[in-house]
C-alpha positions as CSV (number, residue, x, y, z in Angstrom):
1,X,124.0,77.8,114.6
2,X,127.7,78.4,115.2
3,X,129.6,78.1,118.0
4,X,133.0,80.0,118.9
5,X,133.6,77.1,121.8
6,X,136.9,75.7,121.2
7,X,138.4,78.4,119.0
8,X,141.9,80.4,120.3
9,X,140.7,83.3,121.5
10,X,142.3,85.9,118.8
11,X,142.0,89.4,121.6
12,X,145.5,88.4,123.7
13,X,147.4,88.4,120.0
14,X,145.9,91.6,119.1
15,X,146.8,92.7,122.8
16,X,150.3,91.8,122.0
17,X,150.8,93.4,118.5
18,X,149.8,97.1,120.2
19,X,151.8,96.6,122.6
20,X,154.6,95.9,120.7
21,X,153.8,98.6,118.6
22,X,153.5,101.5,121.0
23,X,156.8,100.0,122.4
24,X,158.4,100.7,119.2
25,X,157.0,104.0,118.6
26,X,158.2,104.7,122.3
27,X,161.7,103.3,121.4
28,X,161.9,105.6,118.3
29,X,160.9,108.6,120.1
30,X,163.2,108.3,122.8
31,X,166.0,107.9,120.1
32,X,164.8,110.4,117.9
33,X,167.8,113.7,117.8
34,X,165.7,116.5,119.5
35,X,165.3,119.7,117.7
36,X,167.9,122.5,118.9
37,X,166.6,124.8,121.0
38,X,165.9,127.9,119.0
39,X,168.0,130.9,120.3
40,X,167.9,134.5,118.8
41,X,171.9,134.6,119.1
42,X,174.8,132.9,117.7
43,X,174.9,128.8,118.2
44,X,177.3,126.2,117.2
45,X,176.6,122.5,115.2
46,X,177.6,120.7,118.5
47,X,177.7,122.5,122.0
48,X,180.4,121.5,124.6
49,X,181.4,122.2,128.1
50,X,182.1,126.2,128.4
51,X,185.6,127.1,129.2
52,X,187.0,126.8,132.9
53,X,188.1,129.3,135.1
54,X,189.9,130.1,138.8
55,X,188.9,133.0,140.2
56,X,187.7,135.1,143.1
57,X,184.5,136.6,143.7
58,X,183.9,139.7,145.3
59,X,183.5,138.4,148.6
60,X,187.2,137.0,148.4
61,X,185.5,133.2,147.5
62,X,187.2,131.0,145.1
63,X,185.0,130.8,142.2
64,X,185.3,128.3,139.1
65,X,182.5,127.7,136.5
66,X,181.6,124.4,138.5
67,X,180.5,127.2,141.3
68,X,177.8,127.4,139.2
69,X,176.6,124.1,137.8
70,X,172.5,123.5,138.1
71,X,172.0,127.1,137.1
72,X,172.2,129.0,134.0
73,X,174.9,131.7,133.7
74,X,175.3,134.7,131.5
75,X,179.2,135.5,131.3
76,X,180.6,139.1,130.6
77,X,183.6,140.4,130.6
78,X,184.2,144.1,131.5
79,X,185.1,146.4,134.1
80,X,183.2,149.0,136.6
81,X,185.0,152.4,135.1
82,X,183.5,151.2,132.2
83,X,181.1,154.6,131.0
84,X,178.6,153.0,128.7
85,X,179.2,149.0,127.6
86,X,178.8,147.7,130.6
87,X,176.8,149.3,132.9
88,X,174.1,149.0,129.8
89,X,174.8,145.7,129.2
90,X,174.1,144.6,133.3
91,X,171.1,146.1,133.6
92,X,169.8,145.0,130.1
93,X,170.5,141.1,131.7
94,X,169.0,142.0,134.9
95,X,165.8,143.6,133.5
96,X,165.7,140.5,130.9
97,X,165.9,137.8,133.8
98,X,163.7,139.2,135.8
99,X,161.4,139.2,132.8
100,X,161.8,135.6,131.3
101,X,159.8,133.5,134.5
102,X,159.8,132.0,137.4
103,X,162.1,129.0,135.9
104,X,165.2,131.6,135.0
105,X,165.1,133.6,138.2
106,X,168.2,131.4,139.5
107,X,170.4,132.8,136.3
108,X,173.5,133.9,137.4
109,X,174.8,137.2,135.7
110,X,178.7,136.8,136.2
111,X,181.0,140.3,135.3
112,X,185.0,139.0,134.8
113,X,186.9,142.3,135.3
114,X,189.3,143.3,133.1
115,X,190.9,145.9,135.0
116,X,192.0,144.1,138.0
117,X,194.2,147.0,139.0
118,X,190.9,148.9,140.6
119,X,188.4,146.4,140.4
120,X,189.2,144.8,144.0
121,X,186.2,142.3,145.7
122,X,185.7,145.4,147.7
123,X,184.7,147.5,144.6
124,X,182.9,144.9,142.0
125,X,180.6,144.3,145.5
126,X,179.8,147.7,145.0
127,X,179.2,147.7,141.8
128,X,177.3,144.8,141.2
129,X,175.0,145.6,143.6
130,X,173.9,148.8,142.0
131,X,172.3,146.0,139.9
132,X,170.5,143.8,142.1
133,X,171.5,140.5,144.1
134,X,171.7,137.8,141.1
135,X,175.3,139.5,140.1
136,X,178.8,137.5,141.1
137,X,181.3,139.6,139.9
138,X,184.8,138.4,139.4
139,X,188.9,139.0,139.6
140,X,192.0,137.7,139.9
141,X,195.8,137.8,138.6
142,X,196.8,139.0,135.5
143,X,197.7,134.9,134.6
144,X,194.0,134.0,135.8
145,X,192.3,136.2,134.4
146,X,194.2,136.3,131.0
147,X,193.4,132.7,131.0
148,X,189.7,133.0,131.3
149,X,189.7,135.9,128.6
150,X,191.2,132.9,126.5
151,X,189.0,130.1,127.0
152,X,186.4,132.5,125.4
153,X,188.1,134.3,122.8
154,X,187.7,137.9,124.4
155,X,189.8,140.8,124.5
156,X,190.9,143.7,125.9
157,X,193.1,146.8,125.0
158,X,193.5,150.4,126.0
159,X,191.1,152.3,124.0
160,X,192.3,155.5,122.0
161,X,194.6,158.0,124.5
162,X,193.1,161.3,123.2
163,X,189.8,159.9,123.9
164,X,191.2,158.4,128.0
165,X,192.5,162.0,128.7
166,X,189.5,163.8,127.7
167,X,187.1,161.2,130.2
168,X,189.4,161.8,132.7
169,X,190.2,165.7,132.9
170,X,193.5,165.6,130.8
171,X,195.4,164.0,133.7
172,X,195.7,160.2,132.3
173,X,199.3,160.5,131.3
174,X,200.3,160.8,135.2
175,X,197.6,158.1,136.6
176,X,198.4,154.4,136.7
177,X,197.9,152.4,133.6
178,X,194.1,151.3,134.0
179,X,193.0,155.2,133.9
180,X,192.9,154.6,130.2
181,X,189.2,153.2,128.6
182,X,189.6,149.4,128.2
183,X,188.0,148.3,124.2
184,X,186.7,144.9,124.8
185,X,183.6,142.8,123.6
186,X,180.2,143.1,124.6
187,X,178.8,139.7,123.6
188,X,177.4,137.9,126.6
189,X,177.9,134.1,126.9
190,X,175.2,131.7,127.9
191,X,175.9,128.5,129.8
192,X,173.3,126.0,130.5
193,X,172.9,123.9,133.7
194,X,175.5,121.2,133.1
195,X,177.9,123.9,131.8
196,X,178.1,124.0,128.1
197,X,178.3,126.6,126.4
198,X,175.1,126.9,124.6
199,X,174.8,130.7,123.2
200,X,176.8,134.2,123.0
201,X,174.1,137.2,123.1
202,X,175.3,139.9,121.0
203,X,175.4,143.4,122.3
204,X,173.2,144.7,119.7
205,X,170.3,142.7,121.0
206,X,167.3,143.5,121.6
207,X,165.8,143.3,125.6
208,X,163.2,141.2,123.8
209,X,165.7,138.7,122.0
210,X,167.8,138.5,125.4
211,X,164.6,138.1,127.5
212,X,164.1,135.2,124.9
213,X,167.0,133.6,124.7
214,X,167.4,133.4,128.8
215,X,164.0,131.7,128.6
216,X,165.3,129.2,126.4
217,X,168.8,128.8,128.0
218,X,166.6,128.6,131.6
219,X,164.5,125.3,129.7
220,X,167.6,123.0,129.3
């Protein structure tokens, strides 16, 4: 008959070993590059912080992007005269945040003006409120605002004259300069939570691909 008396106990080793090994595995998980978040619109390789801005909001606040750090925000640039882009473009957001869960409902929709000449905080306020309460709509100078237009590659020019007099009775020619119809983008930029710049949603989306990618920009 055999007897184990005496004999190293062989369990603590094997102990040890797993737990070695699950620290490892651990280790290499934690390391591991996570997959990039997978958005309907355009991405870049590496993402970075989005560019800064000084503005005014339409309650007369000073307002830079760091106004807005630990929620998401969905950047447009347009102006309230604006007859289709923009209003379409507002309540497409609005409709797709209130949509994409409880975890985006703190997106902030934020409209830079591009006509600063009419858009005063008095009239974005009323404007943005036509499309709910999670829109900060924002001015400035011609220097601050030009600069933010900058940091994100968007433009803005007077669209074609013929078309300015027609939308607004034949009498553009003797109103002040922003009476014309401003051509500018209609791509939407998405910041996440710290501030990068993680998406731009293209006009042409779909309320399904923007409801998506707000979810997905609301995750990180």
């Amino acid at each position: 008959m055999s007897s184990n008396r005496g004999r190293p106990s062989r369990r603590p080793l094997v102990a040890m070993v797993a737990v070695s090994l699950a620290v490892i595995v651990a280790a290499g998980v934690a390391t591991a590059p996570r997959p990039a978040p997978a958005f309907h619109g355009t991405t870049y390789t590496g993402t970075g912080p989005a560019a800064d801005f000084a503005l005014t909001d339409q309650d007369g606040r000073p307002t830079t992007l760091a106004s807005f750090r630990g929620t998401p925000v969905l950047l447009f640039f347009g102006y309230t005269n604006c007859p289709d882009v923009c209003p379409l473009t507002l309540q497409k957001l609005t409709q797709a945040v209130e949509r994409a869960g409880r975890r985006a409902r703190d997106t902030r929709i934020v409209l830079v003006t591009l006509d600063p000449e009419r858009d005063t905080p008095a009239v974005l306020k009323a404007y943005a409120s036509r499309f709910g309460t999670g829109i900060v709509a924002l001015t400035g100078d011609s220097a601050a605002l030009a600069q933010a237009r900058r940091g994100y590659g968007a433009y803005v020019m007077i669209a074609d004259p013929a078309r300015s007099r027609a939308a607004h009775g034949g009498h553009a020619a003797h109103a002040p300069r922003p009476a014309g119809l401003l051509a500018h983008p209609g791509a939407v930029y998405g910041i996440d939570r710290r501030g990068d710049l993680q998406v731009i949603i293209s006009d042409a989306a779909t309320p399904e691909q923007v409801r998506d990618d707000i979810r997905t920009l609301a995750r990180m």
